[in-house]
TORKOL-4160 file (C-alpha; in steps of 0.2 Angstrom, whole numbers, padded with zeros to 4 digits, m for minus):
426
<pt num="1" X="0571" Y="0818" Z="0175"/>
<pt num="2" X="0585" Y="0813" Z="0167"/>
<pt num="3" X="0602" Y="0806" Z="0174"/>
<pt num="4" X="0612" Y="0819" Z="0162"/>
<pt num="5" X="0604" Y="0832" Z="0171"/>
<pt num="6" X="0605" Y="0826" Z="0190"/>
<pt num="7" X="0624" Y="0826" Z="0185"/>
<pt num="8" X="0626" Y="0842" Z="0179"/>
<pt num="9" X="0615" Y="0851" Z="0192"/>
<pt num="10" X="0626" Y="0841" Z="0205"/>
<pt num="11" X="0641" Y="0849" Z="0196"/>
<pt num="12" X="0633" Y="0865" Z="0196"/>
<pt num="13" X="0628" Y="0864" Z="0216"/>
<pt num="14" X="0647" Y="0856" Z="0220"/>
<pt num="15" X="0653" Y="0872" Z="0212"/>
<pt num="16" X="0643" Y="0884" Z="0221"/>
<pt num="17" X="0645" Y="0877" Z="0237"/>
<pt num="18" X="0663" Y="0876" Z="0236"/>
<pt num="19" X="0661" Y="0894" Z="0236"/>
<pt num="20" X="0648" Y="0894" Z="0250"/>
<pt num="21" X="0653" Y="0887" Z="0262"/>
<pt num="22" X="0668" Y="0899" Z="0264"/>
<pt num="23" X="0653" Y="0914" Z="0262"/>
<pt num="24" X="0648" Y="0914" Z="0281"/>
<pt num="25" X="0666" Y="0915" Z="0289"/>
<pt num="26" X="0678" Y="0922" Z="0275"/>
<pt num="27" X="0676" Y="0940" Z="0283"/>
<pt num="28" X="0681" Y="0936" Z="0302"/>
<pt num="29" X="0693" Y="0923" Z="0298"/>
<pt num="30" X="0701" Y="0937" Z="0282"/>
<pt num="31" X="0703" Y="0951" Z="0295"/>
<pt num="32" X="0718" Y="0939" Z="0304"/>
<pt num="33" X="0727" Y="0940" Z="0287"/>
<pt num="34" X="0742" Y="0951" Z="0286"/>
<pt num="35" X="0736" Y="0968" Z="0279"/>
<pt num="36" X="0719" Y="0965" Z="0279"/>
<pt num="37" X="0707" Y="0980" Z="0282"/>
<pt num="38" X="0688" Y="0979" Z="0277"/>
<pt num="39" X="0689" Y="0988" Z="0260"/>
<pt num="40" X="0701" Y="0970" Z="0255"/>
<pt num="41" X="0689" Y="0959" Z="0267"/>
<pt num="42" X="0675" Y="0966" Z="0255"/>
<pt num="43" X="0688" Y="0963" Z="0238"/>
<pt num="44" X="0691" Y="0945" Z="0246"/>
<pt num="45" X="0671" Y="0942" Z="0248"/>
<pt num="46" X="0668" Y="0948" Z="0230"/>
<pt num="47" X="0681" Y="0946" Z="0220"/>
<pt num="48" X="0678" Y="0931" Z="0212"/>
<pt num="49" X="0663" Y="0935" Z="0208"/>
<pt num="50" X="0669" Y="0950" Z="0197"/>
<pt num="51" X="0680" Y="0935" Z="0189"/>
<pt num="52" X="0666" Y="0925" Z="0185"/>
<pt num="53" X="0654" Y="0938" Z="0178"/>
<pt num="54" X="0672" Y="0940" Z="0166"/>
<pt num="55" X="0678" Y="0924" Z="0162"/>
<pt num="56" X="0656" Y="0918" Z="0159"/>
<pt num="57" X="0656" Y="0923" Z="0144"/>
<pt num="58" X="0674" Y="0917" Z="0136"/>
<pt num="59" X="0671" Y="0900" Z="0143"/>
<pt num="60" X="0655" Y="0900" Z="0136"/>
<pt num="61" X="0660" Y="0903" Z="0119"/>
<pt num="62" X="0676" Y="0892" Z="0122"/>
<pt num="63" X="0662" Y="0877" Z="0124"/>
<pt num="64" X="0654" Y="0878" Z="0110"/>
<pt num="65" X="0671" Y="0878" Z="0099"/>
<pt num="66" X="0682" Y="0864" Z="0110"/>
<pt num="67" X="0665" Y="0856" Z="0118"/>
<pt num="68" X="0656" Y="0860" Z="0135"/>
<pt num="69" X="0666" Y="0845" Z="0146"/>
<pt num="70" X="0684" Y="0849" Z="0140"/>
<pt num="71" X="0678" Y="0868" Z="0145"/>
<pt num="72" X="0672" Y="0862" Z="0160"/>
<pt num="73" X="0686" Y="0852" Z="0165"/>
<pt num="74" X="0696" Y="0866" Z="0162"/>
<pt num="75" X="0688" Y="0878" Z="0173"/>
<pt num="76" X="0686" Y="0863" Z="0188"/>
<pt num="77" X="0706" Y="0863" Z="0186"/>
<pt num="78" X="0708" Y="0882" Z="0189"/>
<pt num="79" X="0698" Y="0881" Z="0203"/>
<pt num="80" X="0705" Y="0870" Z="0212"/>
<pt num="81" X="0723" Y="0878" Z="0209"/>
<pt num="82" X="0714" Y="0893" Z="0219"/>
<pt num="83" X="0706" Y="0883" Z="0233"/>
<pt num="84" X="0724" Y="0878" Z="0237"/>
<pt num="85" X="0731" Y="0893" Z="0236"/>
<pt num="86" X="0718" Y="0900" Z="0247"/>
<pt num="87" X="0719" Y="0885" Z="0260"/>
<pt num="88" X="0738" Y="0892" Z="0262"/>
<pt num="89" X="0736" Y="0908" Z="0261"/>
<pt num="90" X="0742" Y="0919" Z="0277"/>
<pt num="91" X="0744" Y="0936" Z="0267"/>
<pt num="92" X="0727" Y="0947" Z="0262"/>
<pt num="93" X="0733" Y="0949" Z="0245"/>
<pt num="94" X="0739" Y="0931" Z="0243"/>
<pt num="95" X="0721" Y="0927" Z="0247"/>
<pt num="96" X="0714" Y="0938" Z="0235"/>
<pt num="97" X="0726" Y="0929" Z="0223"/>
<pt num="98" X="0717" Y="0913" Z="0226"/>
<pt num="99" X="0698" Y="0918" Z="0228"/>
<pt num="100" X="0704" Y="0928" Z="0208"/>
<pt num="101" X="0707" Y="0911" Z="0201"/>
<pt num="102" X="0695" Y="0903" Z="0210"/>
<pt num="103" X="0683" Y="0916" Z="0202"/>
<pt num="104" X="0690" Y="0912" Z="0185"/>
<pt num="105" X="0686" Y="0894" Z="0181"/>
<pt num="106" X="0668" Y="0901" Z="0178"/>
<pt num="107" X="0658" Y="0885" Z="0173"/>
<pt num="108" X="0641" Y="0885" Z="0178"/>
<pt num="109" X="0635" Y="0896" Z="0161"/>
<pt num="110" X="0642" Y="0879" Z="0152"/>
<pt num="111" X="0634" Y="0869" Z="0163"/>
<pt num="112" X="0617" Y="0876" Z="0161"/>
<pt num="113" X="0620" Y="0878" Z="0142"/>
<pt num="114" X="0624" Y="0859" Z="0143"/>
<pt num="115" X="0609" Y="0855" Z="0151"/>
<pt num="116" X="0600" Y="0863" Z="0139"/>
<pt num="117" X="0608" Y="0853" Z="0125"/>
<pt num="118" X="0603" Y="0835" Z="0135"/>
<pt num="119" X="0586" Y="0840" Z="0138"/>
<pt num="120" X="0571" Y="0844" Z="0126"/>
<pt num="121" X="0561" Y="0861" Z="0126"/>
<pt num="122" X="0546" Y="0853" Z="0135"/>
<pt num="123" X="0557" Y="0847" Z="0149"/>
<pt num="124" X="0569" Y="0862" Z="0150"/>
<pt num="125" X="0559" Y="0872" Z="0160"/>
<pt num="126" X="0561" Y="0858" Z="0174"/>
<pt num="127" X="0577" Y="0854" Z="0172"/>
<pt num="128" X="0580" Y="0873" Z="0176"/>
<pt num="129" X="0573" Y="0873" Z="0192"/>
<pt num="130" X="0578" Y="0855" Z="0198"/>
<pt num="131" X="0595" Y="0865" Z="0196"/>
<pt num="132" X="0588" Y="0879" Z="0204"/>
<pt num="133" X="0582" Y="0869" Z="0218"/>
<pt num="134" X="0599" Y="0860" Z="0219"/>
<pt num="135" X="0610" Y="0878" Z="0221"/>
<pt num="136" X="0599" Y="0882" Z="0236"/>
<pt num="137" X="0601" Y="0865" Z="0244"/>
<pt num="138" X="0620" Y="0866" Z="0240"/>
<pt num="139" X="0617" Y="0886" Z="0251"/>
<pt num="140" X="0608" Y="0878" Z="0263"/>
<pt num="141" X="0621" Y="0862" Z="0269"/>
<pt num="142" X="0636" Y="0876" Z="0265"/>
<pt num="143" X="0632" Y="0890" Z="0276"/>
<pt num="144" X="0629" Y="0877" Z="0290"/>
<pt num="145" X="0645" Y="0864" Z="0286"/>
<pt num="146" X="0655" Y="0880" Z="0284"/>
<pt num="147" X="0652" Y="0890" Z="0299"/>
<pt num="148" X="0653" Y="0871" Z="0310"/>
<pt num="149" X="0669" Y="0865" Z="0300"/>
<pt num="150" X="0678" Y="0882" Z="0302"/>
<pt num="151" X="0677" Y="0883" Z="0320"/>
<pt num="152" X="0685" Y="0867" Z="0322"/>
<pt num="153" X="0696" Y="0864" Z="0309"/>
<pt num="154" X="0699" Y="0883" Z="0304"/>
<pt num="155" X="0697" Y="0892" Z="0288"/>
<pt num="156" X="0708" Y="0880" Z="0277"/>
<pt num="157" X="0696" Y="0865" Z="0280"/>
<pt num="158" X="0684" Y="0872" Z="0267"/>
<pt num="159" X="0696" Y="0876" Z="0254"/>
<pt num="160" X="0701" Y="0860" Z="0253"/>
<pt num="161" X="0685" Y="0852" Z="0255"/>
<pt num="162" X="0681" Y="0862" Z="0241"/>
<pt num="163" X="0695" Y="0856" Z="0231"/>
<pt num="164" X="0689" Y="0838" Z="0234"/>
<pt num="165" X="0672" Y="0843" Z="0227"/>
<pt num="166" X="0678" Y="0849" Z="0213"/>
<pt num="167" X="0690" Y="0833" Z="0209"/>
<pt num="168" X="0675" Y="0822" Z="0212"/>
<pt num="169" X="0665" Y="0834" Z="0200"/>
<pt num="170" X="0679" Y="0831" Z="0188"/>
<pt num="171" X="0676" Y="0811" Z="0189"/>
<pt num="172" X="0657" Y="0814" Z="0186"/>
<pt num="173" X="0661" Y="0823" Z="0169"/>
<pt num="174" X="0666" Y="0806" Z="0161"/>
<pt num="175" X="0649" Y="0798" Z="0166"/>
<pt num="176" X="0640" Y="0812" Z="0153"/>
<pt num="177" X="0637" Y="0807" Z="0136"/>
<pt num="178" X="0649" Y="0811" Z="0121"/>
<pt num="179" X="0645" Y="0827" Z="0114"/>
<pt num="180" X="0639" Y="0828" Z="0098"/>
<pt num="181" X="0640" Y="0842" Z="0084"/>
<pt num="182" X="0626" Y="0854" Z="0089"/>
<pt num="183" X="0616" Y="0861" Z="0072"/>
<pt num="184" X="0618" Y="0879" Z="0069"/>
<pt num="185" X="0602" Y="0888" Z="0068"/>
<pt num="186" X="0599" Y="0905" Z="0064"/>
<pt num="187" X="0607" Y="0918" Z="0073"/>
<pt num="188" X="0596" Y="0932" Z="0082"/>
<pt num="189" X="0605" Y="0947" Z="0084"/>
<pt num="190" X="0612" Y="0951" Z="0100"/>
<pt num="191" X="0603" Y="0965" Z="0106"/>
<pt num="192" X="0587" Y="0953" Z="0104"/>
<pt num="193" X="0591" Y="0948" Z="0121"/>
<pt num="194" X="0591" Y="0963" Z="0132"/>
<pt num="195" X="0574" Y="0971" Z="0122"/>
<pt num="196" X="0562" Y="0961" Z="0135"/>
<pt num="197" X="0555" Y="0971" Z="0150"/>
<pt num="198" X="0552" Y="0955" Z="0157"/>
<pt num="199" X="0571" Y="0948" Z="0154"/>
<pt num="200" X="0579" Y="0965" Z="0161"/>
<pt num="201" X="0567" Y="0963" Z="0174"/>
<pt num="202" X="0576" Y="0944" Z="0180"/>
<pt num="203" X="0592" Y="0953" Z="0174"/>
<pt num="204" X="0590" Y="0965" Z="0190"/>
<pt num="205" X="0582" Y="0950" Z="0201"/>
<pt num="206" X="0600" Y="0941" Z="0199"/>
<pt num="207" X="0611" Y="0954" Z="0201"/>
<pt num="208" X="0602" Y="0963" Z="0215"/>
<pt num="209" X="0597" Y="0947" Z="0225"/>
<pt num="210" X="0616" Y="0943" Z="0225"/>
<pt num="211" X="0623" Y="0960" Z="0231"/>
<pt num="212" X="0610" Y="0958" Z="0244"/>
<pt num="213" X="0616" Y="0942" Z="0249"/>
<pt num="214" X="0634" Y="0944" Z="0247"/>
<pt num="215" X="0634" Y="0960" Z="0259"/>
<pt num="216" X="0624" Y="0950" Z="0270"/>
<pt num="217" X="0637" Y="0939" Z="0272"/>
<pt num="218" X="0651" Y="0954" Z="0278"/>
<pt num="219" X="0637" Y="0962" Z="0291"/>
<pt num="220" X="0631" Y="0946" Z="0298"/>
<pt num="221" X="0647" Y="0937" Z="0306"/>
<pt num="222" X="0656" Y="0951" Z="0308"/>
<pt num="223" X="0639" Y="0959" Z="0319"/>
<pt num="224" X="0639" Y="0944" Z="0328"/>
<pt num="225" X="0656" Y="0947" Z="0334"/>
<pt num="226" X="0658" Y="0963" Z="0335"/>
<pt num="227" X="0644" Y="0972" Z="0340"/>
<pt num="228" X="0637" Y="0958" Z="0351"/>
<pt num="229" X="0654" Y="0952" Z="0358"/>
<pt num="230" X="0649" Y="0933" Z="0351"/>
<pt num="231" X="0662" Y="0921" Z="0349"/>
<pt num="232" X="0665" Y="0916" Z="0331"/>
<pt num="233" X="0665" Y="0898" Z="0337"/>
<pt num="234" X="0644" Y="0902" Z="0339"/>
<pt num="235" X="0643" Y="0907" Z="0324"/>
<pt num="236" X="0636" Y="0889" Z="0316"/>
<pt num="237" X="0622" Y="0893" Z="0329"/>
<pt num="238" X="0615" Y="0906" Z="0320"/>
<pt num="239" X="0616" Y="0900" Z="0304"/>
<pt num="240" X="0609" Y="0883" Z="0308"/>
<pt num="241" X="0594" Y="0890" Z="0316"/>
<pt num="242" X="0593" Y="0900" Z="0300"/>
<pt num="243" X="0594" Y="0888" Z="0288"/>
<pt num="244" X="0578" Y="0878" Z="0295"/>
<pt num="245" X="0567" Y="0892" Z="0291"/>
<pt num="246" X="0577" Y="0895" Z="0272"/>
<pt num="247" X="0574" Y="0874" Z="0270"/>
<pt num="248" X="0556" Y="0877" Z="0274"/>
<pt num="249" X="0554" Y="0893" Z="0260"/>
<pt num="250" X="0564" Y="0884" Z="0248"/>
<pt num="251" X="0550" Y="0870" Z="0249"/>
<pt num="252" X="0536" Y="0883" Z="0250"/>
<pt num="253" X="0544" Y="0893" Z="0237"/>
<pt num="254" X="0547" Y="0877" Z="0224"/>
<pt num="255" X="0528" Y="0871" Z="0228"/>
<pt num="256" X="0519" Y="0888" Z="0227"/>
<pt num="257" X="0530" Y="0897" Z="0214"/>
<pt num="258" X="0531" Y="0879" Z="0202"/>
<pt num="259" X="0517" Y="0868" Z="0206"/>
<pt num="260" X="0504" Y="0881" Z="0210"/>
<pt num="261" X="0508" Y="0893" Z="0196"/>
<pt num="262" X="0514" Y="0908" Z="0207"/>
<pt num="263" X="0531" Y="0913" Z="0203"/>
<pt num="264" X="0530" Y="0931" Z="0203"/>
<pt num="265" X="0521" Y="0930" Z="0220"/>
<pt num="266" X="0536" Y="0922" Z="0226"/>
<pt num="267" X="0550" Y="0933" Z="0216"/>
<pt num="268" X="0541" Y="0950" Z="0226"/>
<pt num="269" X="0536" Y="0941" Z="0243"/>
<pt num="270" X="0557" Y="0938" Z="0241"/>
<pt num="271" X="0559" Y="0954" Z="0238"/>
<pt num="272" X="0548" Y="0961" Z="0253"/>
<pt num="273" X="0557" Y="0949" Z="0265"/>
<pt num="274" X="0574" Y="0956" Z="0260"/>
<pt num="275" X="0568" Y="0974" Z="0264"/>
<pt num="276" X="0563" Y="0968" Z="0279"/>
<pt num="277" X="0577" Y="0961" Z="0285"/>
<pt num="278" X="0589" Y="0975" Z="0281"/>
<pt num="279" X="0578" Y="0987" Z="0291"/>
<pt num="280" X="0578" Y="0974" Z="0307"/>
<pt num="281" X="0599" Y="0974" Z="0305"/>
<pt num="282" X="0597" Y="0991" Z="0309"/>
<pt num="283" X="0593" Y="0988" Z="0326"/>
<pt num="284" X="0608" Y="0983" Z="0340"/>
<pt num="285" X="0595" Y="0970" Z="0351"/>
<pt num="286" X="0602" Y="0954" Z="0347"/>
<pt num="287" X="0584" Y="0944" Z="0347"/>
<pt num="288" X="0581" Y="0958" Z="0333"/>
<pt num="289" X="0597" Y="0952" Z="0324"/>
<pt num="290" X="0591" Y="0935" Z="0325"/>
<pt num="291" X="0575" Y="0938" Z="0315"/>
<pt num="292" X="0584" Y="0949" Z="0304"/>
<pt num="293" X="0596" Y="0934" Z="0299"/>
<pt num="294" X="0580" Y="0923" Z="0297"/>
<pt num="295" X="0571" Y="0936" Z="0286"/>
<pt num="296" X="0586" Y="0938" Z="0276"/>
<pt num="297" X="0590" Y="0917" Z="0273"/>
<pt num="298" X="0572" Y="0915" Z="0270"/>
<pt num="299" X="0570" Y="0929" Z="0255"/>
<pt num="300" X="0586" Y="0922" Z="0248"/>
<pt num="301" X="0581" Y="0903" Z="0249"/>
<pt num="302" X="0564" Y="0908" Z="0240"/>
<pt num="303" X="0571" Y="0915" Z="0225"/>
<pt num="304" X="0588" Y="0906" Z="0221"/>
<pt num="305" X="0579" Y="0892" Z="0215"/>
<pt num="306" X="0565" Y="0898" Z="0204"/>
<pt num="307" X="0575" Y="0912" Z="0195"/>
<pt num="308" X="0585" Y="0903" Z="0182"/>
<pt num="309" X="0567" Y="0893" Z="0179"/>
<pt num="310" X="0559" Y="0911" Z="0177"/>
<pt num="311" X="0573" Y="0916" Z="0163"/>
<pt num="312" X="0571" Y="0902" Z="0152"/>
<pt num="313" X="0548" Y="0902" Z="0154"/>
<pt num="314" X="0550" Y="0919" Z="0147"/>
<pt num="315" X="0567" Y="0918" Z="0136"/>
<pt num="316" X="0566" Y="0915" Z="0117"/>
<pt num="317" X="0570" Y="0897" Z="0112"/>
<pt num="318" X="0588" Y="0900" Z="0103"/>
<pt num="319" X="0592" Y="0914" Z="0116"/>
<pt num="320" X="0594" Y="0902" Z="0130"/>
<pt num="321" X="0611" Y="0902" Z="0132"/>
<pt num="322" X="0615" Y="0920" Z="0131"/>
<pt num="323" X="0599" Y="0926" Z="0140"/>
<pt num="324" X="0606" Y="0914" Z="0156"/>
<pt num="325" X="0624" Y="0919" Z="0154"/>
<pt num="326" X="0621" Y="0935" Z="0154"/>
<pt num="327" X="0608" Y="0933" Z="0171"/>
<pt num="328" X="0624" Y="0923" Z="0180"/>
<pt num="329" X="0639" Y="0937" Z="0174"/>
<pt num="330" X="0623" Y="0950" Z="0183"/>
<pt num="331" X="0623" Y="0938" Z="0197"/>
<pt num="332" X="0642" Y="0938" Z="0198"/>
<pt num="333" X="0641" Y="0957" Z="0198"/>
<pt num="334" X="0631" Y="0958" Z="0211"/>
<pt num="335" X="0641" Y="0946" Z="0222"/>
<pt num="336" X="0656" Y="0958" Z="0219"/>
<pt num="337" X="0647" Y="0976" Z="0222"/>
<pt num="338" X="0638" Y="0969" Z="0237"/>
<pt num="339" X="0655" Y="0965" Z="0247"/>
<pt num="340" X="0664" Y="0979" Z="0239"/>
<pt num="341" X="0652" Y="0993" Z="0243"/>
<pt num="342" X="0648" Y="0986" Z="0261"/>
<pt num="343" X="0667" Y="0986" Z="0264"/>
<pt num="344" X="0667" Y="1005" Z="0260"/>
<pt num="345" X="0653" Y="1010" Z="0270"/>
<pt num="346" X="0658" Y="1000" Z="0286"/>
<pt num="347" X="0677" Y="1005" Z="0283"/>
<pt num="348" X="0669" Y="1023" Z="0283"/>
<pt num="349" X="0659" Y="1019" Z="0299"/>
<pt num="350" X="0642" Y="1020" Z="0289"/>
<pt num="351" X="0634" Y="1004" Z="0296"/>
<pt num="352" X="0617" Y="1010" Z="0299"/>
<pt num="353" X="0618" Y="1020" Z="0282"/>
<pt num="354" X="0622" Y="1007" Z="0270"/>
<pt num="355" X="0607" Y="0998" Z="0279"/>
<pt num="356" X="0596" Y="1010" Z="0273"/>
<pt num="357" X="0602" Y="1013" Z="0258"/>
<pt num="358" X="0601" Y="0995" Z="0254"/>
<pt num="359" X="0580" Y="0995" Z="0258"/>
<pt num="360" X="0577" Y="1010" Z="0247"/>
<pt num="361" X="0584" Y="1000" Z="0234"/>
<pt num="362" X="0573" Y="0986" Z="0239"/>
<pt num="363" X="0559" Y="0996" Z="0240"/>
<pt num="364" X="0561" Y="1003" Z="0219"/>
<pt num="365" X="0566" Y="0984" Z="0217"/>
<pt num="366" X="0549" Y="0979" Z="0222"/>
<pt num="367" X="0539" Y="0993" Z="0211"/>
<pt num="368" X="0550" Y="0988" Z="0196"/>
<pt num="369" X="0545" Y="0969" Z="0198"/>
<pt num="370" X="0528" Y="0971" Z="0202"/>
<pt num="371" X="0526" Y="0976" Z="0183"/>
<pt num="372" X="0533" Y="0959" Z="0176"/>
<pt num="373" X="0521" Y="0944" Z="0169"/>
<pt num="374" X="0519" Y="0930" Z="0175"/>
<pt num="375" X="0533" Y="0918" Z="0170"/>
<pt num="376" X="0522" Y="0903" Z="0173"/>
<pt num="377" X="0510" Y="0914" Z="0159"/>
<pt num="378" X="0522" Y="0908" Z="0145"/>
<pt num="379" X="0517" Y="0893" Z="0138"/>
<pt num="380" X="0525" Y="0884" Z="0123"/>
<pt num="381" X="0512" Y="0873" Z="0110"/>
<pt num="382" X="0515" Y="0864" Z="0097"/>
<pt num="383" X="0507" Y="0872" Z="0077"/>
<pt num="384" X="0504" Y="0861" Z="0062"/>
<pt num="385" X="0518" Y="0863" Z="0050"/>
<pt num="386" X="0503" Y="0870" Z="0036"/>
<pt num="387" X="0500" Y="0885" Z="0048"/>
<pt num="388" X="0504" Y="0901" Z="0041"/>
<pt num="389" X="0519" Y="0909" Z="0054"/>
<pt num="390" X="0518" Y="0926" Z="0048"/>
<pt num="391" X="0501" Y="0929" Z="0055"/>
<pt num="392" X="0509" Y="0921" Z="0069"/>
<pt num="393" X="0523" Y="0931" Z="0071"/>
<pt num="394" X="0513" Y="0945" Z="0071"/>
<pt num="395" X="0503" Y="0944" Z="0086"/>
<pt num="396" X="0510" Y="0954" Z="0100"/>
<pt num="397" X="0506" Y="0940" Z="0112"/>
<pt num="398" X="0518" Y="0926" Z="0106"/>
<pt num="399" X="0533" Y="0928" Z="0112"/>
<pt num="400" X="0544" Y="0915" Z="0100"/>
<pt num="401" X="0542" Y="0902" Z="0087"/>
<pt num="402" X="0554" Y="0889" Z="0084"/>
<pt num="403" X="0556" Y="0872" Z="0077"/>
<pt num="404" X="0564" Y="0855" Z="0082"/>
<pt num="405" X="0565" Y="0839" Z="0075"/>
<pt num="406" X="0554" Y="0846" Z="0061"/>
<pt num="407" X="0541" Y="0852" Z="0073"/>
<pt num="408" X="0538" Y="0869" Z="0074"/>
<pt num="409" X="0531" Y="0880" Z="0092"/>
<pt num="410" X="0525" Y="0894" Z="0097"/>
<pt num="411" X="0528" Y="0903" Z="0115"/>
<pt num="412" X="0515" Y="0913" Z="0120"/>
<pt num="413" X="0506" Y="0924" Z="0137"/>
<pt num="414" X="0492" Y="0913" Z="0139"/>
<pt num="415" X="0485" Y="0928" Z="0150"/>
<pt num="416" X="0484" Y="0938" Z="0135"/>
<pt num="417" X="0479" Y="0924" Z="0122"/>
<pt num="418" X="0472" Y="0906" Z="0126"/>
<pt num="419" X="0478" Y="0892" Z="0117"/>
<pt num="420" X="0463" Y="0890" Z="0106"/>
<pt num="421" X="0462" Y="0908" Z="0101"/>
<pt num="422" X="0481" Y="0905" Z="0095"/>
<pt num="423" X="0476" Y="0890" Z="0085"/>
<pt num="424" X="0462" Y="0897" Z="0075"/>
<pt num="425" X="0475" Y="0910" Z="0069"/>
<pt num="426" X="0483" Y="0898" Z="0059"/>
């Protein structure tokens, strides 16, 4: 792969974990702000994820007007504005200032978009899930660094360290190549995008997997401390012992759900590990919380980084952009519902409901994706130029035709049609 896209994935990852690496203590070390309670510990958690699933789409079309690094640089400087003003903050609503802007400098739809621009349609789909694979890693080092760093050096440490990532991301810009004008093709229209069962499928994927995730991330440490009278200090314990099992799904998770062909195995064994987990929080043994947190790293370390990959395997070619913006702005959603509505239920005293709750939804979650095709089904060849499209376009099994560089393609479900059928249509 590329060096274009190994920068621009550690962009992406730098930015994420800037905001992970606050995920696993931002609720303890919130409730010793000055009017906190748990419905503004839940805004803090989640509000700049409401930000980003705002501002994803304005940036996005900001890039393609001014360009996708001046975009970029613009949103790094927001960000880092916010990391300082959260580092400083001792007022919950000061905070909730800071973790706003922080929200705002939503980059990673531009990121992704440029990626796509750097890289061609047979080594997108790569490209995608080496910045898949790079999100989780950037989880995995986060939630450990975070929970260790904090109880040393306290909550500020990671603001700033995030404010340093983000200035070094900054640097890394002017290594990319100079953007050049891209060629307008023909536009689909919008709705063209959200008519896939398979697409509204992933939609759900990303906004559910990060609700899941982002309430995790309020019952967890505060659990820990609360119900088990552990010391926040302890807390990297957990998380690190976690981590090694979510390292070792990630790995599993990239080899069977890439290499062997299995994504949707993976996408619903996630799924079925989530469920899992929440049911097990339920329980007040602490050996039982332990295996909950383990479930629940696992499920989310299997699918962060093969979702993205999924999107663009089944997307159409020229709705790239749009189809993966929107996925993130679900994504950011789901961050900001997860800590919001976990703040309610646990302000109300509803611990074990919300629990519940959230495994009924897992449960419909895992009949609804059980219906999805394959996304490693979806294979793109390349039509002789003389071919007559219209018989093409009328087969229900091809998905999109496109062409590059003169060259036309075809996407297709090779379950449903083999490459040779599709050739002797022509």
């Amino acid at each position: 792969m590329n060096k274009n896209t190994l920068i621009l994935s550690f962009i992406i990852s730098s930015r994420f974990f800037g905001l992970f690496i606050v995920l696993p203590v931002i609720s303890l070390y919130s409730n010793e702000l000055i009017g906190s309670n748990s419905v503004l510990i839940g805004l803090i958690v989640g509000i700049y994820a409401i930000f980003q699933m705002i501002f994803s789409v304005p940036f996005g079309a900001m890039s393609d007007k001014i360009g996708r690094k001046k975009t970029m640089f613009l949103g790094l400087i927001i960000f880092i504005i916010g990391c300082f003003i959260c580092a400083n903050a001792t007022h919950i609503y000061t905070m909730l200032v800071g973790r706003s802007l922080q929200g705002i400098g939503a980059i990673g739809g531009v990121a992704t978009a440029m990626i796509a621009d750097l890289t061609s349609e047979k080594d997108r789909a790569k490209a995608m899930a080496i910045m898949g694979a790079s999100i989780g890693m950037s989880f995995v080092v986060a939630i450990i660094f975070g929970s260790v760093i904090s109880s040393f050096f306290g909550l500020g440490a990671l603001f700033y360290i995030s404010a340093f990532l983000s200035v070094l991301c900054i640097v890394l810009l002017g290594i990319l190549p100079k953007e050049k004008n891209i060629q307008k093709l023909e536009k689909i229209p919008f709705k063209e995008a959200f008519l896939s069962s398979n697409l509204n499928k992933l939609y759900l994927t990303c906004f559910l997997q990060k609700l899941l995730s982002s309430s995790a991330f309020m019952i967890i440490p505060l659990s820990f401390v609360n119900i088990f009278n552990k010391s926040k200090d302890d807390l990297w314990i957990v998380y690190s012992v976690a981590m090694v099992f979510g390292f070792l799904a990630m790995g599993f998770g990239g080899v069977v759900g890439e290499s062997k062909g299995k994504s949707k195995f993976i996408l619903l064994l996630g799924v079925i590990l989530f469920c899992l987990s929440y049911l097990v929080f339920i329980s007040e043994n602490y050996y039982l919380f332990l295996l909950a947190v383990i479930l629940y790293f696992i499920a989310f370390c299997l699918l962060e980084p093969i979702m993205q990959s999924s999107i663009s395997k089944i997307c159409k070619a020229r709705q790239k952009g749009l189809a993966l913006s929107f996925a993130n702005s679900c994504g950011y959603f789901g961050s900001f519902m997860g800590a919001v509505l976990c703040g309610i239920f646990m302000h109300a005293n509803l611990h074990d409901e919300f629990l519940i709750m959230i495994a009924v939804v897992c449960v419909l979650w895992f009949i609804i994706l059980r219906t999805i095709d394959n996304p490693n089904d979806f294979k793109v060849i390349k039509v002789s130029k003389s071919c007559d499209l219209n018989i093409l376009k009328n087969n229900i099994y091809v998905i999109d035709i496109s062409e590059k560089n003169g060259e036309i393609f075809v996407k297709y479900n090779s379950k449903k049609i083999s490459d040779k059928e599709l050739l002797n249509l022509q």
